[in-house]
C-alpha positions as CSV (number, residue, x, y, z in Angstrom):
1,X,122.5,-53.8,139.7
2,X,119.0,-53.3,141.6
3,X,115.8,-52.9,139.9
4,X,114.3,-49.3,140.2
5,X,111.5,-49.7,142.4
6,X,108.0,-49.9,140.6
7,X,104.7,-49.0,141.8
8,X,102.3,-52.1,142.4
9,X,100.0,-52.0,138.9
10,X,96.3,-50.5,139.7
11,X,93.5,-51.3,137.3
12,X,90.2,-49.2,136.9
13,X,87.2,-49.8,138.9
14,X,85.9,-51.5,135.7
15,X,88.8,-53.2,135.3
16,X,88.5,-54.7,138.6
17,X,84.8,-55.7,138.5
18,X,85.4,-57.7,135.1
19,X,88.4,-59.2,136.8
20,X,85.9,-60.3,139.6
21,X,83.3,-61.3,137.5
22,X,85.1,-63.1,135.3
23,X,87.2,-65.6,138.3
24,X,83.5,-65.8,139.5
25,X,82.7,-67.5,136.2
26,X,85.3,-70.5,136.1
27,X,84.0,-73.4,136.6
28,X,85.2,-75.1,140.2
29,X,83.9,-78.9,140.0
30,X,85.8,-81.7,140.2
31,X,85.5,-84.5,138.5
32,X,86.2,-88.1,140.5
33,X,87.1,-91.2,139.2
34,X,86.8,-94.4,140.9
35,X,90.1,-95.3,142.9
36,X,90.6,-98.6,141.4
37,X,92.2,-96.0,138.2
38,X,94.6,-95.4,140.4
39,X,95.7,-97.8,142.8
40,X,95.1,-101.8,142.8
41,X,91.7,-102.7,145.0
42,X,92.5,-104.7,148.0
43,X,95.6,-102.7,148.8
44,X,95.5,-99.9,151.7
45,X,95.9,-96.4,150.5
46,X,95.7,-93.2,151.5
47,X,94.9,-89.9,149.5
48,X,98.1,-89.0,149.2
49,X,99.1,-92.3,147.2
50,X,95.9,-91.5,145.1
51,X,96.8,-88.1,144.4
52,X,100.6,-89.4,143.8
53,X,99.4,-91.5,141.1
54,X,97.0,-89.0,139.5
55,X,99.8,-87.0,139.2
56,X,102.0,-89.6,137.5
57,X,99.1,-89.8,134.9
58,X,99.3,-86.4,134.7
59,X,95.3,-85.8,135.7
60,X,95.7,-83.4,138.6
């Protein structure tokens, strides 16, 4: 059975500016770590191995 079709949700002007305002306010740095937490020194890697193990640790 199909869904009835709904109108895309539309908040007040307000709404929208707090909304704005308040994506504006989250903080965006990030934080690095030295590679040797990730990977062994002396071995060639490339970002994706980094990020590979970052994720393992679960610190992405």
């Amino acid at each position: 059975m199909q869904r009835p079709y709904r109108a895309p949700y539309r908040c007040s002007p307000a709404a929208h500016r707090h909304q704005a305002l308040t994506r504006a306010a989250r903080p965006s740095e990030i934080y690095l770590k030295p590679a040797s937490s990730y990977v062994r020194p002396g071995v060639a890697a490339n970002f994706a191995t980094v990020l590979e193990s970052a994720i393992a640790l679960a610190e992405s």
